[in-house]
C-alpha positions in Angstrom: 0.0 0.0 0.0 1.5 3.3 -0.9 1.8 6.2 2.0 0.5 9.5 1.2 4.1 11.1 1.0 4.4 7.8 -2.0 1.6 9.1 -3.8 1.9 12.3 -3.8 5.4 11.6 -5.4 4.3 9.7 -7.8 1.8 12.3 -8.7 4.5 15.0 -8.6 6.3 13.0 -11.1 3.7 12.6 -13.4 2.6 16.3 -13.7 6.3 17.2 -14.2 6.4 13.9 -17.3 9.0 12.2 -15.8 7.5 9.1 -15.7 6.8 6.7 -18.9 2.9 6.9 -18.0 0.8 9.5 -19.4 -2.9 10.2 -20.0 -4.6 10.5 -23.7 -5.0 14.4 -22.7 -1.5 15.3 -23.2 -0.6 13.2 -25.9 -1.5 15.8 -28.6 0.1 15.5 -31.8 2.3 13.0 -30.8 3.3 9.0 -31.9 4.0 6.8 -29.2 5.6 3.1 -29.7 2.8 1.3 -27.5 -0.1 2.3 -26.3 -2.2 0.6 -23.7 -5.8 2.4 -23.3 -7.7 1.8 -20.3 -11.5 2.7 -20.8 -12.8 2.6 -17.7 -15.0 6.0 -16.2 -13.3 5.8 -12.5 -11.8 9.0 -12.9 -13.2 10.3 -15.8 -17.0 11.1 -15.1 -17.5 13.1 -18.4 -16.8 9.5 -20.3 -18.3 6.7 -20.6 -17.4 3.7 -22.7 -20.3 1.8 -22.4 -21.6 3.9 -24.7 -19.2 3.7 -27.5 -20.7 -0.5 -28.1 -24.3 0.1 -26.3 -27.7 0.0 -28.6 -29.4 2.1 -25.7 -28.3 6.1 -25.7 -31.3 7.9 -25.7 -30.2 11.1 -24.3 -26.5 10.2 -23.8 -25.4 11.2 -27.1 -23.1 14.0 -26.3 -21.3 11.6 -23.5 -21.2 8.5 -26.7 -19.5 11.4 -28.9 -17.1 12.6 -26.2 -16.5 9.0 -25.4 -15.4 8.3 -28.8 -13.4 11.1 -29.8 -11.2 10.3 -26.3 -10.8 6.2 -27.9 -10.2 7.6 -31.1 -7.3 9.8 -29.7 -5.6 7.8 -27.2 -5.9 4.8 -29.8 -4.8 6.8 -32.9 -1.4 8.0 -30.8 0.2 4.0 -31.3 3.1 4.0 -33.8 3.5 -0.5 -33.1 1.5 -1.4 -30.8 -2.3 -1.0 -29.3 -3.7 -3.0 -26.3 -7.0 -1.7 -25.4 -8.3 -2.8 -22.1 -12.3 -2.7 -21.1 -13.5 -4.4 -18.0 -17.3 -5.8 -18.9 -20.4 -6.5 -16.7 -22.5 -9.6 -18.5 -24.5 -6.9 -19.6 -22.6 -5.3 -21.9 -20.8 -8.4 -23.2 -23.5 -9.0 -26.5 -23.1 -5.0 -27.7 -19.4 -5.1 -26.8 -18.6 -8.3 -29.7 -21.2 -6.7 -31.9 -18.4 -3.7 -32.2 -15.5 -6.3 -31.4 -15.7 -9.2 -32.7 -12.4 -10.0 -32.4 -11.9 -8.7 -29.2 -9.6 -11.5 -26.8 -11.9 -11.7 -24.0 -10.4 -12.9 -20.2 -13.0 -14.0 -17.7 -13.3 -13.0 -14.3 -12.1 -15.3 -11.7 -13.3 -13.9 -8.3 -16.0 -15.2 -6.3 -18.6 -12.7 -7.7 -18.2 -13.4 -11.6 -20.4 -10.6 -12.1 -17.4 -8.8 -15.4 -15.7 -10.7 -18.1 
């Protein structure tokens, strides 16, 4: 478990870029080797990625639009490589493979089983 003093650190170092870990927002113009894109809404709540595979947006499609432009950009920044990472409830699993078909899917091995 990191100590406050660790994270804020870490936190430091990463508003300063000196660490090899950036977000999609400052990536502007730029190519990066490999790119590994998270799309989860922890931290984000103007995102969600649901959207981007869901048949259901009545009334979310400013958030869809938003959503997409941020894959589109963090995805569009890989020079090699692209691993994009999405953790699913059940729910969204049928939408998600209509968009993805070829999407590698890992399941979920805690107790709950409730995301893929």
């Amino acid at each position: 478990m990191l100590t406050f003093m660790q994270k804020n650190l870490n936190y430091t170092r990463y508003l300063n870029e000196e660490t090899e870990y950036i977000t999609m927002h400052k990536t502007k113009g730029t190519s990066i080797p490999s790119v590994i894109v998270v799309m989860e809404e922890y931290f984000w709540n103007e995102y969600d990625f649901s959207l981007i595979h869901s048949q259901s947006i009545e009334g979310k499609s400013k958030k869809r639009n938003d959503s997409q432009k941020s894959i589109y950009v963090a995805c569009s920044r890989a020079k090699n490589n692209l691993i994009c990472i999405r953790v699913l409830v059940k729910d969204e699993l049928n939408d998600f493979l209509k968009v993805f078909p070829n999407a590698e899917l890992f399941k979920d091995y805690t107790e709950k089983g409730d995301c893929i």
